[in-house]
PQR file of N, CA, C, O and H, with PARSE charges and radii, in Angstrom:
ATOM      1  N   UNK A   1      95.601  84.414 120.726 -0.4000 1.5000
ATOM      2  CA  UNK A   1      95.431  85.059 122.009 -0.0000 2.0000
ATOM      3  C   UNK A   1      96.065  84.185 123.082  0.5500 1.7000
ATOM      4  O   UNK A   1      95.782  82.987 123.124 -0.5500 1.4000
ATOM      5  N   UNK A   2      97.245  84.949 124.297 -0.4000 1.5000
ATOM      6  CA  UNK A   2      97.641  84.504 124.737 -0.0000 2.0000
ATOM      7  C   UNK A   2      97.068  84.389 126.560  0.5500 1.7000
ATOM      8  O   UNK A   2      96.941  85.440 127.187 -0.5500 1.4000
ATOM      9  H   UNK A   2      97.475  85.922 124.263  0.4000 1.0000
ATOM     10  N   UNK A   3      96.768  83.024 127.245 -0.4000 1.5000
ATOM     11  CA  UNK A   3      95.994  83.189 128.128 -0.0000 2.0000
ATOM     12  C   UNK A   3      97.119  83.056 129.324  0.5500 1.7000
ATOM     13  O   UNK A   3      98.152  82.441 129.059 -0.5500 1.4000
ATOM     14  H   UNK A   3      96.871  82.170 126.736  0.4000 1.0000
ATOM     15  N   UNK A   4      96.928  83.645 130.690 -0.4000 1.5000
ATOM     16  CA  UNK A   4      97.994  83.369 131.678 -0.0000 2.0000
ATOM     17  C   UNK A   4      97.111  83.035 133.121  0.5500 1.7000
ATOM     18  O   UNK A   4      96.091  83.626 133.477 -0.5500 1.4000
ATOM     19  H   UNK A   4      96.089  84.144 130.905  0.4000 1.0000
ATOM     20  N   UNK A   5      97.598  82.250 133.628 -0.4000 1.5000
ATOM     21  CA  UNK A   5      96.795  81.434 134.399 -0.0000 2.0000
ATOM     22  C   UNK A   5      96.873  82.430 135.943  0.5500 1.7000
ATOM     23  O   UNK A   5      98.035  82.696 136.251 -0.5500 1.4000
ATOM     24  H   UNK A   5      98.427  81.770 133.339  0.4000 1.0000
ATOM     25  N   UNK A   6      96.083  82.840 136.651 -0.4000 1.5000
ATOM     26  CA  UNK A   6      96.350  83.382 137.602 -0.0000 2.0000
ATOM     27  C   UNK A   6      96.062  82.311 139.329  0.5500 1.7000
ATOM     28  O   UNK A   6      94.962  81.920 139.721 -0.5500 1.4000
ATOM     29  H   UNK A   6      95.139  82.624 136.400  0.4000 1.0000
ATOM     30  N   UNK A   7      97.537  82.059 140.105 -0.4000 1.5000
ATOM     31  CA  UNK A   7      97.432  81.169 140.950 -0.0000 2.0000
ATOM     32  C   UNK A   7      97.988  81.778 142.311  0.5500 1.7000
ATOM     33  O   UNK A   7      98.982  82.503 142.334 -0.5500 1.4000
ATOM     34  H   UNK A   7      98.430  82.376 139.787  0.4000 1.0000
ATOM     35  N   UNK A   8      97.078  81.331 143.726 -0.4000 1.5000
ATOM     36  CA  UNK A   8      97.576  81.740 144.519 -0.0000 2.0000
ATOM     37  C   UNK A   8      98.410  81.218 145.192  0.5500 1.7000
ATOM     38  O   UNK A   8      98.477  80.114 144.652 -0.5500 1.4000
ATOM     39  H   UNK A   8      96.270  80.742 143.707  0.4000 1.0000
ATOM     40  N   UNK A   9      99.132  81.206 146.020 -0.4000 1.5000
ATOM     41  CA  UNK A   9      99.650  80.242 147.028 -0.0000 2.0000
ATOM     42  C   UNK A   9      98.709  80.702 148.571  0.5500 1.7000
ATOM     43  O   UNK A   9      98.577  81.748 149.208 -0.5500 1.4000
ATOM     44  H   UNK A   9      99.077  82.103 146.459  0.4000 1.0000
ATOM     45  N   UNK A  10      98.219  79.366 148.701 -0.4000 1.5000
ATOM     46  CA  UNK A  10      96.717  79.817 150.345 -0.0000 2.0000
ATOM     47  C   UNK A  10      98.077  79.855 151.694  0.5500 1.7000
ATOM     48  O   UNK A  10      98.094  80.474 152.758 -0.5500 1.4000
ATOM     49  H   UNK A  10      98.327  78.517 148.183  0.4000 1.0000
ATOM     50  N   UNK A  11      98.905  79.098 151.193 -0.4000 1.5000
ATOM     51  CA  UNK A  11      99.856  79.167 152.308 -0.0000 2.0000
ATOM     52  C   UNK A  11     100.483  80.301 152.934  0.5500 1.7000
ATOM     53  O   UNK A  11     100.936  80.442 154.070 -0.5500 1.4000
ATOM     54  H   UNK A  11      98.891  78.595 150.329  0.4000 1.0000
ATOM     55  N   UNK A  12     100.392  81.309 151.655 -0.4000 1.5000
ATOM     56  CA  UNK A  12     101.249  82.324 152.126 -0.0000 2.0000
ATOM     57  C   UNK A  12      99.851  83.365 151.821  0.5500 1.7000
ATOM     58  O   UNK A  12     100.187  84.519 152.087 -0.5500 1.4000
ATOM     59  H   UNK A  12     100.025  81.195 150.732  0.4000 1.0000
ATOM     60  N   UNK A  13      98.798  83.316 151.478 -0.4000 1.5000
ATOM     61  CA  UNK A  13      97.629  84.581 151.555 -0.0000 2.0000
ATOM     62  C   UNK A  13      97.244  85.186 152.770  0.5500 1.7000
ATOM     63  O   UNK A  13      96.674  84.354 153.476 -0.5500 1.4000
ATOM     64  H   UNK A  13      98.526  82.378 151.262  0.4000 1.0000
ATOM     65  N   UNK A  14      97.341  86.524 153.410 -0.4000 1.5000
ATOM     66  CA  UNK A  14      97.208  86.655 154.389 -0.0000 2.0000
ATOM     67  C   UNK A  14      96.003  87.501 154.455  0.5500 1.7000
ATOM     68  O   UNK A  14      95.832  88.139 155.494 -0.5500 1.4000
ATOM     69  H   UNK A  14      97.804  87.199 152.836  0.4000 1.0000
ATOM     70  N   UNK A  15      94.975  87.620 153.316 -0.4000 1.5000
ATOM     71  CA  UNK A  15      93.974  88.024 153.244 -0.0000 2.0000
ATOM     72  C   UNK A  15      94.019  89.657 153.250  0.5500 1.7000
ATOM     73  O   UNK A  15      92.878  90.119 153.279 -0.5500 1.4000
ATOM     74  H   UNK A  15      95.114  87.101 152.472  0.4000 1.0000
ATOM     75  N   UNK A  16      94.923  90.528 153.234 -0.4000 1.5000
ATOM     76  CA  UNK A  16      94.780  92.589 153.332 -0.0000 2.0000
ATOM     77  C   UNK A  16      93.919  92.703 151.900  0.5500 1.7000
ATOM     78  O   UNK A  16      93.253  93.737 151.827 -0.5500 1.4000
ATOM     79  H   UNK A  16      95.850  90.152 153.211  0.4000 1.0000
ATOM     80  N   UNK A  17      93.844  91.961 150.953 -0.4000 1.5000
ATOM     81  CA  UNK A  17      92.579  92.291 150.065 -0.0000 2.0000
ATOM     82  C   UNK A  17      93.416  93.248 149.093  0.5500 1.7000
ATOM     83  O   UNK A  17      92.649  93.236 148.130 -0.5500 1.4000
ATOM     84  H   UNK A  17      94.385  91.122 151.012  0.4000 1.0000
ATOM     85  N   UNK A  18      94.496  94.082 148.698 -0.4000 1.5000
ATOM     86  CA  UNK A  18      94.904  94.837 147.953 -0.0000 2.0000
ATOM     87  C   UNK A  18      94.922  94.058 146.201  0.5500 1.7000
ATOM     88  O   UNK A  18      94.861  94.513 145.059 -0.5500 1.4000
ATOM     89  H   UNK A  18      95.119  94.092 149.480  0.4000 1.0000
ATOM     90  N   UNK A  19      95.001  93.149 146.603 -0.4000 1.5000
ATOM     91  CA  UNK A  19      94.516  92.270 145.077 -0.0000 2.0000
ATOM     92  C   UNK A  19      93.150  92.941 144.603  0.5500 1.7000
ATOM     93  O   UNK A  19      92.967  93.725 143.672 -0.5500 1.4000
ATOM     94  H   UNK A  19      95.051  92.779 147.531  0.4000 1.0000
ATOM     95  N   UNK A  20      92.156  92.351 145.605 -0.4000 1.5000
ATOM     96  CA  UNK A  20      90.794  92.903 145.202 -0.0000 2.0000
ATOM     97  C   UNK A  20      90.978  94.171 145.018  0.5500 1.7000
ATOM     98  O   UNK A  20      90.854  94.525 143.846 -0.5500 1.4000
ATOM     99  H   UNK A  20      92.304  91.714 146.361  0.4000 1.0000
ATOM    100  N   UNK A  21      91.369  95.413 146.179 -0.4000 1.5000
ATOM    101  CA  UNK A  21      90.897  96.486 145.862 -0.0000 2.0000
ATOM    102  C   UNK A  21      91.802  96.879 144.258  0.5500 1.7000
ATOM    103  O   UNK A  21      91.433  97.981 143.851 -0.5500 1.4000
ATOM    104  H   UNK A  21      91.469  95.125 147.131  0.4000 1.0000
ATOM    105  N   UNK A  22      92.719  96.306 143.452 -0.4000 1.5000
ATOM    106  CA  UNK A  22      93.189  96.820 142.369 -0.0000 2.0000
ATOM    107  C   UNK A  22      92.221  95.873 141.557  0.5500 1.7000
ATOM    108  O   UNK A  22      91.626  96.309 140.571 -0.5500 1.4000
ATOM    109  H   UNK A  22      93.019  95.411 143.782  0.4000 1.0000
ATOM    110  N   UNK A  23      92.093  94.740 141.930 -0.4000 1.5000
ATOM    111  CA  UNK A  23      90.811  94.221 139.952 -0.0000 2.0000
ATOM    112  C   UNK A  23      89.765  93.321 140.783  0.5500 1.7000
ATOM    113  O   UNK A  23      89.846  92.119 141.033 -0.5500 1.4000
ATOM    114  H   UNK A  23      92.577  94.386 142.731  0.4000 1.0000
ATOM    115  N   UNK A  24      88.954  94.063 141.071 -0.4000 1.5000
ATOM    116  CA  UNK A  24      88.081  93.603 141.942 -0.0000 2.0000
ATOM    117  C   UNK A  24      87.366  92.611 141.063  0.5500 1.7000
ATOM    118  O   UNK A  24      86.915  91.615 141.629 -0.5500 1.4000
ATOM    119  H   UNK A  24      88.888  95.040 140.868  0.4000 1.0000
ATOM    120  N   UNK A  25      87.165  92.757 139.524 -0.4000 1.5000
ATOM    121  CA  UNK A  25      86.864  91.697 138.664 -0.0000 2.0000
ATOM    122  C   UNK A  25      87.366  90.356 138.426  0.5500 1.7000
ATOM    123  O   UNK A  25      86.747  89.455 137.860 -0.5500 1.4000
ATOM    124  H   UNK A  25      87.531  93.566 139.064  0.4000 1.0000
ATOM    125  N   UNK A  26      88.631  90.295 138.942 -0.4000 1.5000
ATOM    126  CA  UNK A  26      89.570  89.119 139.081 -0.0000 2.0000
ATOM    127  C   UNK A  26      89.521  88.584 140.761  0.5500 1.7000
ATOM    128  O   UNK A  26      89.051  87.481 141.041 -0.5500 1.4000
ATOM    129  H   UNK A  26      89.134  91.027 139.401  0.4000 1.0000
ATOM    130  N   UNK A  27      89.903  89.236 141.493 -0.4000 1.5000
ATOM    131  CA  UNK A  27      90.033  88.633 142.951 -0.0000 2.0000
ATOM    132  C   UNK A  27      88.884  89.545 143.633  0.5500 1.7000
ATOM    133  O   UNK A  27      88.376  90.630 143.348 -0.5500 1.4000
ATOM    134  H   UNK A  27      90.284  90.131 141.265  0.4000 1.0000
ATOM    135  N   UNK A  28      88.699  88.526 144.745 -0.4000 1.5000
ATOM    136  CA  UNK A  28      87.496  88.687 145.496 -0.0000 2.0000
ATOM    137  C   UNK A  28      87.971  87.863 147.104  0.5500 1.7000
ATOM    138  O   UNK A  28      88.363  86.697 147.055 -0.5500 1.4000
ATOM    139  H   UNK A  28      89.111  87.645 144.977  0.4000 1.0000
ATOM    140  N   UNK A  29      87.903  88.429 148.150 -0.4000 1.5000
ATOM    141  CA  UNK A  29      87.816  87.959 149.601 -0.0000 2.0000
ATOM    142  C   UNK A  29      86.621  87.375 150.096  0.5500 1.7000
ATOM    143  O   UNK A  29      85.758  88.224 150.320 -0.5500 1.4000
ATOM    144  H   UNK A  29      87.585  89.376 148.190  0.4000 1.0000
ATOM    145  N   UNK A  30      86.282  86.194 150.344 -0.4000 1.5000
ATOM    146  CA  UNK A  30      85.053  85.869 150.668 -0.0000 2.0000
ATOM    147  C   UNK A  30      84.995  86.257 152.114  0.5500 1.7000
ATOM    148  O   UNK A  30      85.976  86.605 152.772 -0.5500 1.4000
ATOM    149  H   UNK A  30      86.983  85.505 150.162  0.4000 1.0000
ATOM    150  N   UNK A  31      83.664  86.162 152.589 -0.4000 1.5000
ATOM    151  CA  UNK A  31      83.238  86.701 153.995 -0.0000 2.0000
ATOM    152  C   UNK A  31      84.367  85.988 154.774  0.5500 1.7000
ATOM    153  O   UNK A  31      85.112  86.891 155.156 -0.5500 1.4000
ATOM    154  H   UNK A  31      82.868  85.880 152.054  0.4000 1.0000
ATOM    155  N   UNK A  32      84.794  84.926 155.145 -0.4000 1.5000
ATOM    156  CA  UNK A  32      86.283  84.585 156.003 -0.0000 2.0000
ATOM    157  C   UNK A  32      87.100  85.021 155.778  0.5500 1.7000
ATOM    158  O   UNK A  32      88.129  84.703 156.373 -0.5500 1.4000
ATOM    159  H   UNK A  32      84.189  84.192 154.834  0.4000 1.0000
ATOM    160  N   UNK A  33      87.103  85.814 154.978 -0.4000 1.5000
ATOM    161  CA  UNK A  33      88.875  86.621 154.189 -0.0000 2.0000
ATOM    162  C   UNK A  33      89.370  85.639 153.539  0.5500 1.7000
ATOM    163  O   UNK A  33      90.518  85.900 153.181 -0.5500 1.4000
ATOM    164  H   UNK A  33      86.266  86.073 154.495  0.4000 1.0000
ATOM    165  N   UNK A  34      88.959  84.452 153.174 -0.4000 1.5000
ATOM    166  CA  UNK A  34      89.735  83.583 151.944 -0.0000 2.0000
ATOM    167  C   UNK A  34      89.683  84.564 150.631  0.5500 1.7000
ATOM    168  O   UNK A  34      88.970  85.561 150.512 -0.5500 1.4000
ATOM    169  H   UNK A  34      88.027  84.240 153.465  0.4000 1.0000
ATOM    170  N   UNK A  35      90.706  83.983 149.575 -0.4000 1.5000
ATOM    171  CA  UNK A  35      90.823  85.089 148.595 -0.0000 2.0000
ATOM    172  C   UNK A  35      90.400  83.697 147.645  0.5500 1.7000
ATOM    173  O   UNK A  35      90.805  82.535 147.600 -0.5500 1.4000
ATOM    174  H   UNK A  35      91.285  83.173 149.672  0.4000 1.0000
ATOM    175  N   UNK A  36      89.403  84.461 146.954 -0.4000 1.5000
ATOM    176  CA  UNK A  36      88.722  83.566 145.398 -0.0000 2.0000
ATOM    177  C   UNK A  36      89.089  84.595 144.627  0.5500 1.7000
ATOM    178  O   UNK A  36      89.182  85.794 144.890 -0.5500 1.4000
ATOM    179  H   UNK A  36      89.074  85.404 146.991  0.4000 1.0000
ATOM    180  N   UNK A  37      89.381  83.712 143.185 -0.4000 1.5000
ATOM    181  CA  UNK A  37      90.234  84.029 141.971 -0.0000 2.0000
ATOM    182  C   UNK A  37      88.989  83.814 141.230  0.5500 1.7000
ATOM    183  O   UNK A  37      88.470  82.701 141.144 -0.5500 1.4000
ATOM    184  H   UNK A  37      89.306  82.738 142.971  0.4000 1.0000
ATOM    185  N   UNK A  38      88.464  84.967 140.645 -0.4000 1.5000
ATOM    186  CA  UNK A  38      87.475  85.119 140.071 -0.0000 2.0000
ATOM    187  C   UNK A  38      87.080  84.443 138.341  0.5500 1.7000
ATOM    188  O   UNK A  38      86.215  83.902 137.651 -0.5500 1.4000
ATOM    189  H   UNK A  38      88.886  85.871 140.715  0.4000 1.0000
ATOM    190  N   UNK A  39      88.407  84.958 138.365 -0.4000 1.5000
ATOM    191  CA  UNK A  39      88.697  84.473 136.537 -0.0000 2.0000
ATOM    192  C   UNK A  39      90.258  83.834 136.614  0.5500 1.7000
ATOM    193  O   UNK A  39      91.213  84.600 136.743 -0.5500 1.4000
ATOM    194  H   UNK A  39      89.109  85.397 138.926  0.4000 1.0000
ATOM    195  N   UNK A  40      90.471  82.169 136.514 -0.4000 1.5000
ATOM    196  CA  UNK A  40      91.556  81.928 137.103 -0.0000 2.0000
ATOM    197  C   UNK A  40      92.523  81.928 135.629  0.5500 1.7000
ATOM    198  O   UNK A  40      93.638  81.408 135.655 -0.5500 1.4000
ATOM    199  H   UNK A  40      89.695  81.546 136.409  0.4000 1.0000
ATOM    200  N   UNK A  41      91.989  82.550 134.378 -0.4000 1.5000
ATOM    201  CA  UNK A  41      92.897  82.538 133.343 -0.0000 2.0000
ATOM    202  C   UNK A  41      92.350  83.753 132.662  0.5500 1.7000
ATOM    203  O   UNK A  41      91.193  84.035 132.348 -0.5500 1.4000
ATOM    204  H   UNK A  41      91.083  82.973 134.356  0.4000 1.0000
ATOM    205  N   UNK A  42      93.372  84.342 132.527 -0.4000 1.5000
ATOM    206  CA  UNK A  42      93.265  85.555 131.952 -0.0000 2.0000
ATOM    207  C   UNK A  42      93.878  85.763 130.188  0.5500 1.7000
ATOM    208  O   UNK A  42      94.797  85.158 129.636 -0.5500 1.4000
ATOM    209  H   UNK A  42      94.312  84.113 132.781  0.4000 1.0000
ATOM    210  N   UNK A  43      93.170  86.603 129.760 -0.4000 1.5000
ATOM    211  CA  UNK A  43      93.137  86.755 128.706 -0.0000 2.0000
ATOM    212  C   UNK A  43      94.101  88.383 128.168  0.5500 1.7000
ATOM    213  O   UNK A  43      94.754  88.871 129.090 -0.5500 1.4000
ATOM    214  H   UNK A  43      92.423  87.094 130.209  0.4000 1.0000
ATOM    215  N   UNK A  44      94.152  88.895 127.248 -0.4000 1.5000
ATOM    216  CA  UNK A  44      94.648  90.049 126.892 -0.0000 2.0000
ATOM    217  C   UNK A  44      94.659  91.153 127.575  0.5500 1.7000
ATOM    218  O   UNK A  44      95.609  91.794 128.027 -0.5500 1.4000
ATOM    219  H   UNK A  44      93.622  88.499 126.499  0.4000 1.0000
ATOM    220  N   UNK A  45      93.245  91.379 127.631 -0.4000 1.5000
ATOM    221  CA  UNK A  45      92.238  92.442 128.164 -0.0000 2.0000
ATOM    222  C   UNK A  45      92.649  92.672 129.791  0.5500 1.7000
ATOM    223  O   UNK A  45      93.143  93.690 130.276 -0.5500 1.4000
ATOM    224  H   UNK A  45      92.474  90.859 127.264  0.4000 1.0000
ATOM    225  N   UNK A  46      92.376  91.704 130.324 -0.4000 1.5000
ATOM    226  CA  UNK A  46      92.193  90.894 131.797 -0.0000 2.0000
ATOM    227  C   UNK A  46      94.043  91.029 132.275  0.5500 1.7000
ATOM    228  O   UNK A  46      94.076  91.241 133.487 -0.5500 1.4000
ATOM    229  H   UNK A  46      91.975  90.878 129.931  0.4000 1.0000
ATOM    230  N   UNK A  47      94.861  90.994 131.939 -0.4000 1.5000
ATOM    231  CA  UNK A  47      95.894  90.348 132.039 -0.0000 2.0000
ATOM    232  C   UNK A  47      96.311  91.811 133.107  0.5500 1.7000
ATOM    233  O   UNK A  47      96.438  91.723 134.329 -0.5500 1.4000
ATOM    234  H   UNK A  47      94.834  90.822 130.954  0.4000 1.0000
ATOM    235  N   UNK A  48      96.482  93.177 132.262 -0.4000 1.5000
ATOM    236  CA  UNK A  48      96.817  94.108 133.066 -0.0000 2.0000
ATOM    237  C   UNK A  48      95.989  94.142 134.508  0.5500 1.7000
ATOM    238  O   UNK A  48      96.585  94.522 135.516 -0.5500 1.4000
ATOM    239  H   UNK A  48      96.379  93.249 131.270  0.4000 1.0000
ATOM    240  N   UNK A  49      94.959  93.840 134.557 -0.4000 1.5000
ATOM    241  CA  UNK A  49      94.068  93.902 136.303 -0.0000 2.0000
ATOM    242  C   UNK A  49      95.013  92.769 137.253  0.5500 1.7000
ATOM    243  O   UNK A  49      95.432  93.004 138.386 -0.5500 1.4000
ATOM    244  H   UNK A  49      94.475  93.531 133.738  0.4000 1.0000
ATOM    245  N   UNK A  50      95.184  91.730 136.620 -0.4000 1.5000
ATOM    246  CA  UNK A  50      95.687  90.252 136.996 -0.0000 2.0000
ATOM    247  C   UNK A  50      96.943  90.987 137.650  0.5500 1.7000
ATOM    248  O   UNK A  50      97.003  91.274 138.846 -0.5500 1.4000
ATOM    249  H   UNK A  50      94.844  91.539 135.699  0.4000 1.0000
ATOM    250  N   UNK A  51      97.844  91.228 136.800 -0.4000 1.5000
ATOM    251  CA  UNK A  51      99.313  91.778 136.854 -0.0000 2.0000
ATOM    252  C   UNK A  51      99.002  93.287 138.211  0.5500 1.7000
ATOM    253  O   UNK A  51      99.217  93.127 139.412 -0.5500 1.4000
ATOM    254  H   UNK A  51      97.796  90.995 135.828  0.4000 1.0000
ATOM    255  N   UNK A  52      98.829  93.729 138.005 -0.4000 1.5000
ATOM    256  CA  UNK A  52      98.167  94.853 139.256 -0.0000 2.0000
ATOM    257  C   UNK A  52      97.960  94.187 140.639  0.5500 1.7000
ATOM    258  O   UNK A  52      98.587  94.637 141.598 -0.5500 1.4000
ATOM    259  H   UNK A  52      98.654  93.859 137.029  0.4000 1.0000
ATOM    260  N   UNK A  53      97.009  93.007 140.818 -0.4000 1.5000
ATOM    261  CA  UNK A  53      96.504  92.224 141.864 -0.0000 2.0000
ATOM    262  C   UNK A  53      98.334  91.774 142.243  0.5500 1.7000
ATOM    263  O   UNK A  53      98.998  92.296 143.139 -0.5500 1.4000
ATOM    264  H   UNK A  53      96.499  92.641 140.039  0.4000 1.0000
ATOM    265  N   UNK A  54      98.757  90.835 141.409 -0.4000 1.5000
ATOM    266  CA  UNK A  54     100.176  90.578 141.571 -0.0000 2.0000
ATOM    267  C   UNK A  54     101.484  91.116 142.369  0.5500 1.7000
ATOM    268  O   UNK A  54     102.363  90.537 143.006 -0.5500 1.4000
ATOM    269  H   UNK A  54      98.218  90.411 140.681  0.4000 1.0000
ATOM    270  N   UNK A  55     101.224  92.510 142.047 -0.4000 1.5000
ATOM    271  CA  UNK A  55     101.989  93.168 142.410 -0.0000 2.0000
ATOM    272  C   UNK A  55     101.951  93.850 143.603  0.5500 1.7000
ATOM    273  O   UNK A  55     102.796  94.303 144.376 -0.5500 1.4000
ATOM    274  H   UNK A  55     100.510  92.981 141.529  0.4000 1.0000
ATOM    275  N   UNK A  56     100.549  93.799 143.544 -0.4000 1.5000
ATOM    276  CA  UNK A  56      99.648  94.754 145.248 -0.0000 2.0000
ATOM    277  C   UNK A  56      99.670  93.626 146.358  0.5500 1.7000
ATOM    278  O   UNK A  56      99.242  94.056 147.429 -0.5500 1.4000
ATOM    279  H   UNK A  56      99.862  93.432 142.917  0.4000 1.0000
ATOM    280  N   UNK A  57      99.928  92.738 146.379 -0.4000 1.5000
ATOM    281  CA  UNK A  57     100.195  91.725 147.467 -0.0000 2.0000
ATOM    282  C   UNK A  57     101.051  91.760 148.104  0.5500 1.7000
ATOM    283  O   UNK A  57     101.895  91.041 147.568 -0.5500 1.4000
ATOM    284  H   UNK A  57     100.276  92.389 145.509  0.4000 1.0000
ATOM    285  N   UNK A  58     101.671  92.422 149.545 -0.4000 1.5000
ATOM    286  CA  UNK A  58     102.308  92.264 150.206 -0.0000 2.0000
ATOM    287  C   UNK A  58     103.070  91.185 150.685  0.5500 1.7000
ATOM    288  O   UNK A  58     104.009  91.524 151.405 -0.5500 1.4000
ATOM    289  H   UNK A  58     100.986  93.006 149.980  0.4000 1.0000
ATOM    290  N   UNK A  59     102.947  90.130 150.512 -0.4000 1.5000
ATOM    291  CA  UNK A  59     103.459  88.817 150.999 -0.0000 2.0000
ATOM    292  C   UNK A  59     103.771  87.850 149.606  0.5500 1.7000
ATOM    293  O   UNK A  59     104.253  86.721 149.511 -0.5500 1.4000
ATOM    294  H   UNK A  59     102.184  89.855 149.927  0.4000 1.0000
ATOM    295  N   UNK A  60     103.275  88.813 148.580 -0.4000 1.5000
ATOM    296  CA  UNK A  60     103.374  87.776 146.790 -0.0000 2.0000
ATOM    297  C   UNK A  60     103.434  86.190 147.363  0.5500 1.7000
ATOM    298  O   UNK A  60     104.327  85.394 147.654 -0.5500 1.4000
ATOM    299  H   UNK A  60     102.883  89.730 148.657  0.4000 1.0000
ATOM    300  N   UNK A  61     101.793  86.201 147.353 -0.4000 1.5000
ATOM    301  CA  UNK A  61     100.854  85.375 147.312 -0.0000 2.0000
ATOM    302  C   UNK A  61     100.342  84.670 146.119  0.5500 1.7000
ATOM    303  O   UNK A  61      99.948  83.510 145.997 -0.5500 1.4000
ATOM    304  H   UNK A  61     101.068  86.848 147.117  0.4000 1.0000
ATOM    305  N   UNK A  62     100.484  86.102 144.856 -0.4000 1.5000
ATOM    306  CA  UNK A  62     100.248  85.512 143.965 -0.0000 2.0000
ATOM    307  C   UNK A  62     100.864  85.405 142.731  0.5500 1.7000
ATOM    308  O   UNK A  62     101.841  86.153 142.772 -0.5500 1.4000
ATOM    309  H   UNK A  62     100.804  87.044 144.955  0.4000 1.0000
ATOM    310  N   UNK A  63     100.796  84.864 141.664 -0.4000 1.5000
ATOM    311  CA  UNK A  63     101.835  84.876 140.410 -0.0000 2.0000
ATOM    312  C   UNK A  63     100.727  84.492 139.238  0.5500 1.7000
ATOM    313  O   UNK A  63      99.671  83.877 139.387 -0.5500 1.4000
ATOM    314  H   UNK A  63     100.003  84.257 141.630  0.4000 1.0000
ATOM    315  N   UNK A  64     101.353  85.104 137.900 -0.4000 1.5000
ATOM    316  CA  UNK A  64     100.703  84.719 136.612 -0.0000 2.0000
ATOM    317  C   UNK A  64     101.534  84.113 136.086  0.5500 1.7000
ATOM    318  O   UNK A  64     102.566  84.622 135.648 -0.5500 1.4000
ATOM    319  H   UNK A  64     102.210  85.603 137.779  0.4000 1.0000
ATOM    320  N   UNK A  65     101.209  82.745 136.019 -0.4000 1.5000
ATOM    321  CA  UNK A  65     101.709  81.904 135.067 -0.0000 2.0000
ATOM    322  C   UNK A  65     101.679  82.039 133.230  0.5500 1.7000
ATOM    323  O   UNK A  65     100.508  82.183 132.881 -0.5500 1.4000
ATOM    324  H   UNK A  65     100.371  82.331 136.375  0.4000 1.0000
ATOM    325  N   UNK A  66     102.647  82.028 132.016 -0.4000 1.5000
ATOM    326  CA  UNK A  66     102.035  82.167 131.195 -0.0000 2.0000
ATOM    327  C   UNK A  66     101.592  81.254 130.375  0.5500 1.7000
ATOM    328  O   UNK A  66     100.865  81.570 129.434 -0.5500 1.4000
ATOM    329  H   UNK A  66     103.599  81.911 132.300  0.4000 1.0000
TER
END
């Protein structure tokens, strides 16, 4: 089983949350709008929500490492 690490860059997060609203199981906005990475390595299962969050970021904030 292959695991892929999910990482943000805080520099460039501008908090619109479209990560969360696609895998709300993986990313999460805390009450300041910081973005917490719920599960920061993803697994098989997990990987398609991860990849979704990825892509829904306007500013690609974030990336899966494999």
């Amino acid at each position: 089983m292959t695991m892929a690490r999910v990482e943000v860059d805080r520099d460039r997060c501008e908090g619109h949350g479209r990560c969360e609203m696609s895998a709300p199981e993986i990313y999460r906005l805390d009450d300041d709008g910081e973005l917490e990475i719920l599960l920061s390595e993803v697994g098989p299962d997990q990987r398609p929500g991860a990849e979704a969050g990825v892509l829904a970021c306007p500013v690609a904030a974030l990336r899966l490492s494999p």
